[in-house]
Backbone as CSV, one residue per row, in Angstrom:
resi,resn,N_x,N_y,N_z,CA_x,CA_y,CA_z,C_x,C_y,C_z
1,UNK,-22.395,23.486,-9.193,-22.969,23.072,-10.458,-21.994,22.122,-11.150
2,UNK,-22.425,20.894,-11.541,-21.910,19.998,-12.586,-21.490,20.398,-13.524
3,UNK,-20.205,20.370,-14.136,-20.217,20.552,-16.154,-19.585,19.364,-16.655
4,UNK,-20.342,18.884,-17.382,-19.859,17.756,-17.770,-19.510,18.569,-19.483
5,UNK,-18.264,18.475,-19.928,-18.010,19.004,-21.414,-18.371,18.092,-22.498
6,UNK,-19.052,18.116,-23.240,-19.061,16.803,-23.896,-18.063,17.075,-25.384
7,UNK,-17.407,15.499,-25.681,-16.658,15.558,-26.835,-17.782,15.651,-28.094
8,UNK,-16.722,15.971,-28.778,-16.913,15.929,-30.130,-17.632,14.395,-30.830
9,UNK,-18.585,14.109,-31.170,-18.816,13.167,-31.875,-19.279,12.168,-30.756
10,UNK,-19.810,12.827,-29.609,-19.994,11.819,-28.870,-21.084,11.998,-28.227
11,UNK,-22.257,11.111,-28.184,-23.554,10.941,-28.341,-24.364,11.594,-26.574
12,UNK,-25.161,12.021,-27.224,-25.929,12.772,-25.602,-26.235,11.192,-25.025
13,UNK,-26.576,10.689,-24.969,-26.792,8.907,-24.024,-25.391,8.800,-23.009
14,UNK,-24.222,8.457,-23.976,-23.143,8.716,-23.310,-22.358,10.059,-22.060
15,UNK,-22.832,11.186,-22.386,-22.666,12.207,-21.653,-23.379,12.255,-20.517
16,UNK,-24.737,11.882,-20.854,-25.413,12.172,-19.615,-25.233,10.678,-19.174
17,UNK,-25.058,9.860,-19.224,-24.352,8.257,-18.526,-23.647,8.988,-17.523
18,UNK,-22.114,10.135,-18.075,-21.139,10.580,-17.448,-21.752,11.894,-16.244
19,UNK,-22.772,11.823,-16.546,-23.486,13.551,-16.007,-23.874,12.816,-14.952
20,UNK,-24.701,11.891,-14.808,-25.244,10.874,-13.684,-24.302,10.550,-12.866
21,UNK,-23.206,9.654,-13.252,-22.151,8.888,-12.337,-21.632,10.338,-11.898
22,UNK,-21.473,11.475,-12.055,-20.510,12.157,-11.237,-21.602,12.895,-9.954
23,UNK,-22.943,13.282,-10.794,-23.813,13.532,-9.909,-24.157,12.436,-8.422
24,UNK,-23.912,11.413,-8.732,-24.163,10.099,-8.042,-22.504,10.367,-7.044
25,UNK,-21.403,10.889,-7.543,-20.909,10.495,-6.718,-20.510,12.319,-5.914
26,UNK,-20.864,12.781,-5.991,-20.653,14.188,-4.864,-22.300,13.898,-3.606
27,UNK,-22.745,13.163,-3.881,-23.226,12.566,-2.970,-24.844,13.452,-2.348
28,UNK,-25.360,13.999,-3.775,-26.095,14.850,-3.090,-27.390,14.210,-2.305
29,UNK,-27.925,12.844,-3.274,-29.086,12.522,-2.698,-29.038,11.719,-1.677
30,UNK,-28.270,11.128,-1.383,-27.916,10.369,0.256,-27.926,11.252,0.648
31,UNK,-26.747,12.945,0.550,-27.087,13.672,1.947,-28.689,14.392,2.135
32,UNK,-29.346,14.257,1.141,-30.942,14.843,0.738,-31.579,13.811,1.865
33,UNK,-31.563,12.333,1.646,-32.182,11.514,2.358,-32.057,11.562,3.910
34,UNK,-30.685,12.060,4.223,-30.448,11.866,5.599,-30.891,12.887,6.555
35,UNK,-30.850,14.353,5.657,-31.355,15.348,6.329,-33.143,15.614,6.233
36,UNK,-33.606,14.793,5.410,-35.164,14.551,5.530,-35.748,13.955,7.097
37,UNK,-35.066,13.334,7.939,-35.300,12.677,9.322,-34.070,12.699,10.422
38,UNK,-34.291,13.178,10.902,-33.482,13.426,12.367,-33.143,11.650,12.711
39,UNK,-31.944,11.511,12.735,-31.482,10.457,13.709,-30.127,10.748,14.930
40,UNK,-30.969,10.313,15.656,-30.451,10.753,17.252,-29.072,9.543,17.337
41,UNK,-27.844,10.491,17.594,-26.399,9.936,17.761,-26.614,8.784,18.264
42,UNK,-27.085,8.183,19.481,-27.154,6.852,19.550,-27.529,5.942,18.914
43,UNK,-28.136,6.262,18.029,-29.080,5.390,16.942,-28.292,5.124,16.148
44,UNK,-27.020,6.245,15.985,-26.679,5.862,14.436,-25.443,5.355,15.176
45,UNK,-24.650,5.468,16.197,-23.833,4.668,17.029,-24.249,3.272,16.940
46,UNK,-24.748,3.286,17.308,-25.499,1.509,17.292,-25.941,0.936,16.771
47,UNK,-25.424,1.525,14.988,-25.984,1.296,13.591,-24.666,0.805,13.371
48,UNK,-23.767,1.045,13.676,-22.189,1.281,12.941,-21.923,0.370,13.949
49,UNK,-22.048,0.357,15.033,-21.853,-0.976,15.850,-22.329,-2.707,15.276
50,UNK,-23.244,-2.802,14.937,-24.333,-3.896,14.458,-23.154,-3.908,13.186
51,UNK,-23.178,-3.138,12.370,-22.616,-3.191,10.752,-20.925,-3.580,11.258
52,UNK,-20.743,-3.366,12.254,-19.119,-3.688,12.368,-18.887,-5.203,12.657
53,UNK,-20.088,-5.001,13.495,-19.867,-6.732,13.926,-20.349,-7.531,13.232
54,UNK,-21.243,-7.513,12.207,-21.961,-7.752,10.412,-20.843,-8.265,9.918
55,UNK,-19.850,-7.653,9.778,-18.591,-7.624,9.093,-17.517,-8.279,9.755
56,UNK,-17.432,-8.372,10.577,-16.291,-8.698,11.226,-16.711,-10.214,11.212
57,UNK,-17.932,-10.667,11.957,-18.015,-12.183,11.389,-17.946,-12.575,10.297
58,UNK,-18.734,-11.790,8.923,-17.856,-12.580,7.848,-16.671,-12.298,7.606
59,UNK,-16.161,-11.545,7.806,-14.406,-11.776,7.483,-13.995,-13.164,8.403
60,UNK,-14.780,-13.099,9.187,-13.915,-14.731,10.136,-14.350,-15.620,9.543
61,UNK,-15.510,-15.738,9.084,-16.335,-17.184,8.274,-15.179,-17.161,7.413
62,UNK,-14.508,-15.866,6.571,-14.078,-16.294,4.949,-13.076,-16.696,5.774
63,UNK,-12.122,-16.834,6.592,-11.188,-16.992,7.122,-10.842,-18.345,7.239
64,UNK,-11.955,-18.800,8.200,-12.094,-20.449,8.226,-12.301,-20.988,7.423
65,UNK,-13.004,-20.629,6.016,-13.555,-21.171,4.988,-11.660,-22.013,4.417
């Protein structure tokens, strides 16, 4: 469970701003999304493959640039 404490004098908009970003970052709804569909190890091997080499050419483009 989250607790976000809120200060003194300081507006519910702002708190729950802070209630969101921490919820956002323990990462629940990405892991919600991922366990909604089975993806088979090769798939996601050869996801991270594609995204490496994604990357790796632009780092060489900025390179030459």
């Amino acid at each position: 469970m989250i607790i976000i404490p809120v200060k003194e004098g300081e507006s519910i908009d702002r708190a729950l701003k802070r209630y969101k970003r921490k919820y956002e970052k323990t990462g629940v709804v990405k892991e919600l999304r991922t366990r909604q569909q089975y993806t088979k190890p090769s798939v996601i091997k050869r996801a991270q493959k594609i995204k490496a080499a994604y990357v790796l050419k632009l780092r060489q483009a900025e390179e030459n640039m």
